[in-house]
C-alpha positions as CSV (number, residue, x, y, z in Angstrom):
1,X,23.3,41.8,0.9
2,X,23.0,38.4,-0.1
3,X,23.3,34.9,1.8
4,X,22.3,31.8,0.0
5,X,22.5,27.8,1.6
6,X,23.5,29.1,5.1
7,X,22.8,28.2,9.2
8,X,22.4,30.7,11.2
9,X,22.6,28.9,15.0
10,X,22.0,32.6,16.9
11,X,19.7,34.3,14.5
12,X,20.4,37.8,12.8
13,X,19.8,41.3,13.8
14,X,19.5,43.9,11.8
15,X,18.0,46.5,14.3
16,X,17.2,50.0,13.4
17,X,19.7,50.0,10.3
18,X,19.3,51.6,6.7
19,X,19.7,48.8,3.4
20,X,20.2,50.8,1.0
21,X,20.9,48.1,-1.9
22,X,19.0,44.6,-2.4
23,X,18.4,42.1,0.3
24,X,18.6,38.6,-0.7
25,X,18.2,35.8,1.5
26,X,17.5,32.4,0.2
27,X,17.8,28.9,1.0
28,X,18.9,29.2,5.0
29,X,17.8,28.0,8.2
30,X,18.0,30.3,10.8
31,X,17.3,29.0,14.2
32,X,16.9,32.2,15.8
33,X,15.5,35.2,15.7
34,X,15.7,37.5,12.6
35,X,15.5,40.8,14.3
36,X,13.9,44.0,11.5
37,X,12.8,46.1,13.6
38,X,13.1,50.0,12.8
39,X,15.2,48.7,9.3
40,X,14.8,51.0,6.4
41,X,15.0,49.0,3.2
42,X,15.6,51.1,0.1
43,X,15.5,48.2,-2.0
44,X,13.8,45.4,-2.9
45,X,13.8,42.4,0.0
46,X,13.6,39.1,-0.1
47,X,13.5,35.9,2.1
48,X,12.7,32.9,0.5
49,X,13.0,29.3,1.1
50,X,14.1,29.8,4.7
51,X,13.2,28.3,7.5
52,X,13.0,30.9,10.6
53,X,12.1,31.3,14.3
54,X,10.9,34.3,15.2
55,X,10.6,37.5,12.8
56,X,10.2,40.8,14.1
57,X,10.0,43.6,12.4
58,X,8.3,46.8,14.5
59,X,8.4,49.9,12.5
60,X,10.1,48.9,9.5
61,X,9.5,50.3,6.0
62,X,10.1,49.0,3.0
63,X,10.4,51.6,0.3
64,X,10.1,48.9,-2.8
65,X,9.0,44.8,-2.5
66,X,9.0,43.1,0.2
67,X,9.1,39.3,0.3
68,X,9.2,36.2,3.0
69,X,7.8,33.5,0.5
70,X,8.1,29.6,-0.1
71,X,9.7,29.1,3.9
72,X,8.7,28.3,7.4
73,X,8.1,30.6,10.7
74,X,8.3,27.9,13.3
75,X,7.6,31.2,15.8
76,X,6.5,34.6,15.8
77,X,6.2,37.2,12.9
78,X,5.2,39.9,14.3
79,X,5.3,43.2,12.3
80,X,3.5,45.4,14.8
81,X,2.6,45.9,18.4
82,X,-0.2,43.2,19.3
83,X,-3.1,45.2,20.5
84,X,-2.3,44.7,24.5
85,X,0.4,46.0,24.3
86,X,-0.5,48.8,22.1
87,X,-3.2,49.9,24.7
88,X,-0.6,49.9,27.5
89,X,1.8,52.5,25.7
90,X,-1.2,54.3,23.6
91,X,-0.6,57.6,25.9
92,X,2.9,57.1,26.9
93,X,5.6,55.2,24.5
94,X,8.6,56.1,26.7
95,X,8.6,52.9,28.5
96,X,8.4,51.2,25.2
97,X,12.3,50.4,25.3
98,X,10.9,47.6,27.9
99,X,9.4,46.1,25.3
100,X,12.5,45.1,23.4
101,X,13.9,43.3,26.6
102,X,10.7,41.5,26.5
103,X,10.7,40.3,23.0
104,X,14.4,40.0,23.0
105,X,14.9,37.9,26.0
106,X,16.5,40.4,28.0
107,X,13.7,40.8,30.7
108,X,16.3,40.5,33.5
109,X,18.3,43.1,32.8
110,X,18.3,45.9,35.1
111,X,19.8,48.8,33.4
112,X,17.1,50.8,31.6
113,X,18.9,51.4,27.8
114,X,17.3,54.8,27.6
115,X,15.5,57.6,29.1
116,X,13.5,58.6,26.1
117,X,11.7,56.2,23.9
118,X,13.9,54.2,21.5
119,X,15.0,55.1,18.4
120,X,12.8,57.8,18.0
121,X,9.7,56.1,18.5
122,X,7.1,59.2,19.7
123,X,4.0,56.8,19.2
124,X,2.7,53.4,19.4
125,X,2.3,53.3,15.9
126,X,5.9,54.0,15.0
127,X,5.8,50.5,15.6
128,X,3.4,49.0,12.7
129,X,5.5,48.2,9.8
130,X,4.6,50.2,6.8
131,X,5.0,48.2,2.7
132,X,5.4,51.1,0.2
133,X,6.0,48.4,-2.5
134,X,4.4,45.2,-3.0
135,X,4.7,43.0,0.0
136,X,4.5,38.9,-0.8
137,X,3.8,36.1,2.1
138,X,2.6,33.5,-0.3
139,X,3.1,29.9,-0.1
140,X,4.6,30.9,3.9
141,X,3.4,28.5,7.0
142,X,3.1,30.6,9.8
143,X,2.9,28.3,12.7
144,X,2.5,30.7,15.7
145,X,1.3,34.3,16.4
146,X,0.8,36.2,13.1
147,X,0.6,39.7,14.3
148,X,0.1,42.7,11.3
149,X,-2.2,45.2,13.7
150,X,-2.1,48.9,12.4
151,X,0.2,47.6,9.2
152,X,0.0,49.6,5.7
153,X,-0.2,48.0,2.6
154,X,0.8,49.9,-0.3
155,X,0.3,53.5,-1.3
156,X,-2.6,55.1,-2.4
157,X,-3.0,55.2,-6.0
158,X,-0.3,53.2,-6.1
159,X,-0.6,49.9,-8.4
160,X,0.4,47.2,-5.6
161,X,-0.4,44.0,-4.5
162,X,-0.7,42.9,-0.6
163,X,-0.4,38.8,-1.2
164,X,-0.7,36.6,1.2
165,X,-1.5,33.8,-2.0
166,X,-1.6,30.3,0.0
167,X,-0.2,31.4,3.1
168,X,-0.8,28.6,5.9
169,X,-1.8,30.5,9.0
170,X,-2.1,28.2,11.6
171,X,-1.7,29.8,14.5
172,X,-3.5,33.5,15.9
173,X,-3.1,35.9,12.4
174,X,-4.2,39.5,13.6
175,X,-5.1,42.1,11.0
176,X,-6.6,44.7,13.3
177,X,-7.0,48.2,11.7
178,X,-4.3,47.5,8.8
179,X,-5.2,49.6,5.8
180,X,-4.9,48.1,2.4
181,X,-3.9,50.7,-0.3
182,X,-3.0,47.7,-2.2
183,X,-4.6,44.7,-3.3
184,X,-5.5,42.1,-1.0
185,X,-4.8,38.6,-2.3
186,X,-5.7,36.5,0.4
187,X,-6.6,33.4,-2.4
188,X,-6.3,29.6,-1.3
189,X,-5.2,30.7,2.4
190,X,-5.6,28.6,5.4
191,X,-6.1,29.4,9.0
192,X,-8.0,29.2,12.2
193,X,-8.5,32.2,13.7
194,X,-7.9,35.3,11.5
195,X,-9.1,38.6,12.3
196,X,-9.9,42.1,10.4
197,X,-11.5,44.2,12.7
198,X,-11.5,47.8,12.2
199,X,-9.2,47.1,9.4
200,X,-10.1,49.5,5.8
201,X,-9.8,47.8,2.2
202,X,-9.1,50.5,-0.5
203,X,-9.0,48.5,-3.8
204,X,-9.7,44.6,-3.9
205,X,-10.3,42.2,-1.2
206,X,-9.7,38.3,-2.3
207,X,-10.8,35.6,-0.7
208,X,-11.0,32.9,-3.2
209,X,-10.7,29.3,-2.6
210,X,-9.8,30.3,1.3
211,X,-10.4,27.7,4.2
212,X,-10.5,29.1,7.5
213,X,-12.0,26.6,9.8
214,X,-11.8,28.5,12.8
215,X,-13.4,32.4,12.9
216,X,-12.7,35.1,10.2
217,X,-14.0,38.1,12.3
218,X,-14.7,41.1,10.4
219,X,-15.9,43.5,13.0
220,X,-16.2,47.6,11.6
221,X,-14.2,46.4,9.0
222,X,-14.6,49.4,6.2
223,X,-14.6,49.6,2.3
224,X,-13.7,52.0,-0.1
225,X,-16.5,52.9,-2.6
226,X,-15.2,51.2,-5.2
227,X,-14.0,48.3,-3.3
228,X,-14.9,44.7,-4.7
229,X,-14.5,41.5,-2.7
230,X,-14.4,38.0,-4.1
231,X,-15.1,34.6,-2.0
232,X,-15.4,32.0,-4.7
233,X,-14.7,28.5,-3.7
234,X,-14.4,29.7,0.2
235,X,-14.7,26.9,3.1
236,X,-15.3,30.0,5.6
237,X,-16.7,28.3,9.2
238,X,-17.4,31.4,10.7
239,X,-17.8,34.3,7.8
240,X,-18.8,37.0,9.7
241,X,-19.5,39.6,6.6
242,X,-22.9,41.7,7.2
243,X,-25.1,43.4,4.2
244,X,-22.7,46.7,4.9
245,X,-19.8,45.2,4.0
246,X,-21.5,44.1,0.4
247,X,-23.6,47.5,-0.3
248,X,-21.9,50.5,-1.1
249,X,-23.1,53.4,-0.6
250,X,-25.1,53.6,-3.6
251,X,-26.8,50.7,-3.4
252,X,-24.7,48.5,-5.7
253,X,-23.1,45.4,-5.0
254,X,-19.5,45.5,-3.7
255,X,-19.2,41.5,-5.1
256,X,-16.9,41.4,-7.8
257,X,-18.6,38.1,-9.9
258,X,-21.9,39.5,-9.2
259,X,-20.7,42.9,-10.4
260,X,-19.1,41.5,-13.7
261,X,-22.6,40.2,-14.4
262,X,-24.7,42.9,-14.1
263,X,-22.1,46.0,-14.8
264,X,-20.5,43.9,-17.3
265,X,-17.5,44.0,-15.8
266,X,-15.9,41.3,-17.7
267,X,-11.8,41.9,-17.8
268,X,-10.5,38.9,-18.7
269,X,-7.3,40.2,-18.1
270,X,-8.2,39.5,-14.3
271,X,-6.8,35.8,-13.0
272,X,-10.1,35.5,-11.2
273,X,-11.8,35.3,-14.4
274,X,-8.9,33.3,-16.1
275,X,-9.5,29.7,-14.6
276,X,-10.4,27.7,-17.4
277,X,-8.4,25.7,-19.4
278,X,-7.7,25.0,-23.1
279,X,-5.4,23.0,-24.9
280,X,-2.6,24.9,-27.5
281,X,-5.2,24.5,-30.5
282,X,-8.4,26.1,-28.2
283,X,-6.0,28.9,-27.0
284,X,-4.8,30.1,-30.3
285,X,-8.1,30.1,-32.0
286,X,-9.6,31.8,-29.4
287,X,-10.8,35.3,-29.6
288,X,-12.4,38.2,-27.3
289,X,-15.7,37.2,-27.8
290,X,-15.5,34.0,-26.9
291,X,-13.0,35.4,-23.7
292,X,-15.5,37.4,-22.7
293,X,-18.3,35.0,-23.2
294,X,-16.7,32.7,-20.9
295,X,-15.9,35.7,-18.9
296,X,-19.3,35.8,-18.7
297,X,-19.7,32.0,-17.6
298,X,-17.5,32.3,-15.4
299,X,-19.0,35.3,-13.2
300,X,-22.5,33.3,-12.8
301,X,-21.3,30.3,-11.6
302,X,-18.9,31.9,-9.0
303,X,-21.8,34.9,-8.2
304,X,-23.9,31.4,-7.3
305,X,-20.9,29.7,-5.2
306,X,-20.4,33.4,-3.3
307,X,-24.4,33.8,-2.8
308,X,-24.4,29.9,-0.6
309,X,-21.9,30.9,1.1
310,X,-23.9,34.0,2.2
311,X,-27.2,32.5,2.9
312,X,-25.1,29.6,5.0
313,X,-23.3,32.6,6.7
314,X,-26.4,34.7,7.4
315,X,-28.1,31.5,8.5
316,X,-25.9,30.3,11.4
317,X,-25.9,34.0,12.9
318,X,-29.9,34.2,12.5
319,X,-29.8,37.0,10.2
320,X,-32.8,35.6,8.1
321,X,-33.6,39.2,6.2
322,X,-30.1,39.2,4.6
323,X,-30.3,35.1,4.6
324,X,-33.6,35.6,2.4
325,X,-31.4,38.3,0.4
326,X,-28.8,35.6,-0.3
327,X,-31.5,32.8,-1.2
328,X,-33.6,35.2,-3.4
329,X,-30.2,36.3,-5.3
330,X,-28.9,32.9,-5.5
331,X,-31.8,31.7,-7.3
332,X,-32.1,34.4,-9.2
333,X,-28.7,34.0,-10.7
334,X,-29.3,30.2,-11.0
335,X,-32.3,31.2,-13.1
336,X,-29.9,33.6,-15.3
337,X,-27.9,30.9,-15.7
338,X,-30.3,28.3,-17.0
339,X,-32.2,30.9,-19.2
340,X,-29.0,31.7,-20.7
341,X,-26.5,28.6,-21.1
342,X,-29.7,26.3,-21.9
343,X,-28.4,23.1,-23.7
344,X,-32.1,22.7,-25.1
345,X,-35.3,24.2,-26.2
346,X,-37.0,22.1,-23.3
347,X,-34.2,23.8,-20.9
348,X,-34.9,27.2,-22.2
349,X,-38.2,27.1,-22.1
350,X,-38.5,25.7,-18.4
351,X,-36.1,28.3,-17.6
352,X,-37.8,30.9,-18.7
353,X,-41.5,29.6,-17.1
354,X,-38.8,29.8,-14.1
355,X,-38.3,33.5,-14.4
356,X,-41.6,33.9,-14.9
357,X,-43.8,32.0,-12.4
358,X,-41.3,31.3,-9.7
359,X,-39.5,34.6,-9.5
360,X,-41.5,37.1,-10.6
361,X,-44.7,35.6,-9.4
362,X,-44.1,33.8,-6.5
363,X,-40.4,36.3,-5.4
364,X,-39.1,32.3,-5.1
365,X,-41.4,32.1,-1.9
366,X,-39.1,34.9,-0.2
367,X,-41.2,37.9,-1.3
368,X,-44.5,38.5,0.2
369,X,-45.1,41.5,-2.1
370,X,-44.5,39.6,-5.3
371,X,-46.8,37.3,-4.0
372,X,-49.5,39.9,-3.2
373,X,-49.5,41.5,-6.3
374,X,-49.4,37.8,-8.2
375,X,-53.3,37.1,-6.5
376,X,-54.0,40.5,-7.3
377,X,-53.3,40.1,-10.8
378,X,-55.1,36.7,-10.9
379,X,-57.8,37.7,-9.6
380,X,-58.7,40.9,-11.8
381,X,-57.9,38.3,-14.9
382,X,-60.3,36.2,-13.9
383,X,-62.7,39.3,-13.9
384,X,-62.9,40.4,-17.1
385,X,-62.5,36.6,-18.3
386,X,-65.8,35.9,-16.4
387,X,-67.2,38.6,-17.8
388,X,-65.7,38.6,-21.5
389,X,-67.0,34.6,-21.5
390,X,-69.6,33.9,-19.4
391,X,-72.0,37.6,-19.3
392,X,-75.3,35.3,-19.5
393,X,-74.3,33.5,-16.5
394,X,-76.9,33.5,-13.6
395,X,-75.8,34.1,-10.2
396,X,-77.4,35.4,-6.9
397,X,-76.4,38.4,-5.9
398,X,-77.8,40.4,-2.5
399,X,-81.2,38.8,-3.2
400,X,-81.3,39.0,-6.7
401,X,-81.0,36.8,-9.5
402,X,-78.7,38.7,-11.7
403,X,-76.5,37.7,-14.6
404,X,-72.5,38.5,-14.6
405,X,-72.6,40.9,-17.5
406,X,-75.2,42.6,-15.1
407,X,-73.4,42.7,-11.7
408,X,-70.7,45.7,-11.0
409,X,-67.2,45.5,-10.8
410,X,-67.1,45.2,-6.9
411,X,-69.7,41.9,-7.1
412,X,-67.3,40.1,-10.0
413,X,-64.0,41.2,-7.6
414,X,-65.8,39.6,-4.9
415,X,-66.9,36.5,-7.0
416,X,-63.4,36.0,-8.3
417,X,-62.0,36.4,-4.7
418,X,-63.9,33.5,-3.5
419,X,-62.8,31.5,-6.7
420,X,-59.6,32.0,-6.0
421,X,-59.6,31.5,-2.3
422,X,-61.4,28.0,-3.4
423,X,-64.3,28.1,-2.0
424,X,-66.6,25.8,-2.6
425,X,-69.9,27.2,-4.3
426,X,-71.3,28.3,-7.4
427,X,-73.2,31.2,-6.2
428,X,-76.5,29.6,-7.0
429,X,-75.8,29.5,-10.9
430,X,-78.6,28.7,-12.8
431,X,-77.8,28.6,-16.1
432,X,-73.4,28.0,-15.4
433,X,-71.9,26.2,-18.4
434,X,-68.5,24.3,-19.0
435,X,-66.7,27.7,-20.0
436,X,-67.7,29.0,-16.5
437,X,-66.8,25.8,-14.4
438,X,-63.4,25.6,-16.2
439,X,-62.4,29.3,-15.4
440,X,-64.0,28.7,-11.9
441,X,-61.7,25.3,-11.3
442,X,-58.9,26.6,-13.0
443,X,-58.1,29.8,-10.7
444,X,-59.3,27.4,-7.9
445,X,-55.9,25.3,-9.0
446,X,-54.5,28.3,-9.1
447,X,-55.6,30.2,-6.3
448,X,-54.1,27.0,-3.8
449,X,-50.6,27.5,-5.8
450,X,-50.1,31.0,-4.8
451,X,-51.4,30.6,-1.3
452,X,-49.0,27.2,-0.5
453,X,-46.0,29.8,-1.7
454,X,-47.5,32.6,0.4
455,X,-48.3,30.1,4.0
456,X,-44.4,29.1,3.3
457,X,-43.0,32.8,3.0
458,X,-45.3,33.9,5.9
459,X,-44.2,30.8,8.3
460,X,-40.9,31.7,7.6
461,X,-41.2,35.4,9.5
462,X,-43.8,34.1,11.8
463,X,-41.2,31.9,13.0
464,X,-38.0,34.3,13.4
C-alpha cells in the first residue's frame, strides 16, 4: 500500500488486519486517528513526513522495519497498554474489548462487541507491540502521551537498531519494562518526563547529546553483561543512574568511552567515535593509526564529559560515595589526558608530578587510604635519611643523651612522626647541623601538605 500528498479528514483504520506487502505512507496529513492495532505487517512500514493525531497500535508486530520518521503526532502514540490500565486487566483481559470503545470514542455504546476478549487477546500483553525488525522514530515530535510499556525491540541476536535519533518527546514518554534486543539510539532526544523503569537493555544504550529537562527515571532498570551505555554531551536534569547500572557483574565498567580507553575498545567503525572532521585532503591521507589514535582522543574527552555528569548526578541525590567515585575517575582521566596529549615538555612533566603527587599520593583528596599510606611512606623516608645523614646527631632520648645512629628504630619513627606532624622542637639537639634542620623543615613542609589533603577528605565524610 502506498499513499503519498494525501488528507485524510476521518483518520485510517487498519484494525487487526495482515499487510503482507510494503506500507508506504508519505507526505499526508491525517487529522484523525491512524488505528494499528492487532496489524500484522509482513513487510517493511513506513510513515514519514506526516502529520497525525492519534496512533495506536496495541499488539501489532512488525516482522521487518518499522518507521514513523521526519512527521508530527499532535496526540497519542500509544503502542501498548499504559500501566493503569494494564493493572486493571492483568488477571482478567475479557473486558478488554471496553477498552477499544474507550480509546475509540465509542464509550456510549451499549452493546458489548464480544463475549470473549477481542481478537484473541488471552493477556494484557497481547497488547505491547512487538519490532522484529529495526524500528525508527527519529526526527518525530511527539506532543502528547508517548506510551511503549512492555514493547520489544528487536530479536535477540539479531543485528537491529531501536532509534529514537532526535525524537522531540514533549509530552509523558513511558518505557516501562520494554526489552531492548536491539540497539538503543536515543542520541540528541528531547523530553520532559521519560521513564525506563523495569525496562532490560540487551546490547547498547545511547544517550548522547540527549536533553531531558524534566526526570529520566531509571528505577530496576537491568543490563545485559555486556551492555555499554553512552551519555556524552547529555543535559540530563534529573539522571537517575546508580553505580549498578555502570558495574557489571565483574567489576568492569559498563561505560562505553570509558571502556574504549582502558579495554581498548577503539572501533572506529562506531559513529560515536566518528565525530570529527576533516577536509577531502585530511580524509584521504588518513590511515588506521591515526583513526585509532583519534579514536583514542576521542574516548578521553567524552569518558571526562560522562564522569561530570555522574558526580553532578550523584551529587543532587546525596550519594557522595559514588559522587567521590565520579570525581576521583574524572580526574583521573583528566590526568590521562594531559600526560598523554601534552603540547609541551613543561605540560608533560606537570602532568606526570600530577599522577604522581596528586593521585597517587594524595587519591586527589578523595582517598583516605592513599593518603595514609603517603605519611606512612614519608615518614619511614625520613628515617633512614636521618639516620643515613645525620648518625652524629645528639638528641635526648628517655633521659639520655644519645646520638641518632644510636637510638632504635621505634625512637627515629617517633622522631620522624613529630617532624612530620610539625611540631615544634629539636629534641634538645646538641650538636644539630644544617643537613638535620633541612630534612627536619622539609618533611615539616611536607608533613602540613598531606595533612591539609587529609582535614579536606575527612571533612568531607564527617559532613555526610
Amino acid at each position: 500500500m502506498t499513499a503519498a500528498r494525501c488528507k485524510f479528514d476521518r483518520g485510517l483504520t487498519f484494525e487487526n488486519s495482515r499487510i503482507g506487502g510494503a506500507f508506504d505512507v508519505h507526505h499526508c496529513e491525517i487529522s484523525a486517528r491512524v488505528n494499528l492495532s492487532r496489524v500484522r505487517f509482513h513487510e517493511d512500514a513506513r510513515l514519514s513526513y506526516v502529520q497525525l493525531d492519534d496512533v495506536d497500535g496495541f499488539g501489532a508486530v512488525a516482522h521487518k522495519a518499522f518507521a514513523i520518521t521526519d512527521s508530527v503526532v499532535k496526540g497519542n502514540a500509544r503502542f501498548a497498554l499504559d500501566g493503569f490500565t494494564r493493572r486493571q486487566h492483568l488477571f482478567d483481559p475479557h473486558p478488554l474489548h471496553t477498552l477499544y470503545k474507550q480509546y475509540q470514542g465509542d464509550v456510549d455504546a451499549e452493546a458489548l462487541l464480544t463475549e470473549r476478549s477481542q481478537y484473541g487477546v488471552v493477556h494484557v500483553d497481547d497488547l505491547a507491540m512487538r519490532f522484529h525488525g529495526d524500528a525508527s522514530f527519529a526526527n518525530t515530535y511527539f506532543e502528547k502521551f508517548v506510551g511503549f510499556e512492555g514493547v520489544t525491540f528487536g530479536e535477540p541476536g539479531a543485528d537491529t537498531v531501536a532509534n529514537f535519533y532526535n525524537a522531540q518527546l514533549y509530552g509523558e514518554a513511558h518505557f516501562e519494562r520494554a526489552t531492548f534486543h536491539a540497539i538503543a539510539d536515543f542520541r540528541t532526544i528531547s523530553g520532559n518526563e521519560i521513564s525506563f523503569n523495569v525496562s532490560r537493555i540487551e546490547r547498547t544504550w545511547m544517550l548522547d547529546d540527549a536533553n531531558v529537562p524534566g526526570r529520566l527515571s531509571l528505577n530496576e532498570i537491568s543490563f545485559a553483561d555486556d551492555a555499554t551505555l553512552s551519555f556524552r554531551g547529555a543535559r540530563l536534569a534529573f539522571f537517575g543512574i546508580t553505580m549498578a547500572d555502570i558495574k557489571r557483574a565483574d567489576g568492569k565498567s559498563r561505560l562505553f568511552y570509558e571502556r574504549c580507553v582502558g579495554d581498548g575498545l577503539h572501533d572506529v567503525e562506531d559513529d560515536r567515535l566518528t565525530r570529527a572532521r576533516w577536509d577531502d585532503e585530511a580524509e584521504a591521507a588518513r590511515d588506521e593509526a591515526t583513526a585509532r589514535e583519534l579514536a583514542q582522543r576521542l574516548c578521553l574527552d567524552f569518558a571526562i564529559g560522562e564522569f561530570v555528569v555522574l558526580r553532578d548526578s550523584f551529587t543532587k541525590r546525596g550519594m557522595t560515595d559514588e559522587a567521590d567515585w565520579a570525581y576521583w575517575n574524572l580526574r583521573h582521566a583528566t590526568n590521562v589526558r594531559d600526560r598523554t596529549y601534552a603540547t609541551s615538555t613543561a605540560a608533560a612533566v606537570g602532568a606526570w608530578l600530577q599522577w604522581a603527587v596528586f593521585e597517587n599520593a594524595f587519591g586527589w583528596g578523595v582517598h583516605l587510604r592513599n593518603l595514609f599510606g603517603s605519611s606512612l611512606l614519608v615518614i619511614l623516608v625520613f628515617m633512614v635519611l636521618f639516620r643515613v645523614f645525620c648518625p652524629r646527631v645528639v638528641v635526648d632520648w628517655d633521659d639520655h643523651t644519645m646520638e641518632l645512629r644510636d637510638l632504635p628504630g621505634y625512637a627515629l619513627f617517633v622522631i620522624s612522626l613529630h617532624s612530620f606532624l610539625g611540631r615544634a622542637r629539636d629534641w634538645k639537639s646538641k650538636s644539630s647541623n644544617k643537613v638535620w634542620k633541612v630534612l627536619y623543615t622539609s618533611e615539616m613542609i611536607i608533613g602540613i601538605i598531606v595533612i591539609t589533603f587529609f582535614i579536606g577528605a575527612y571533612a568531607r565524610i564527617i559532613l555526610r
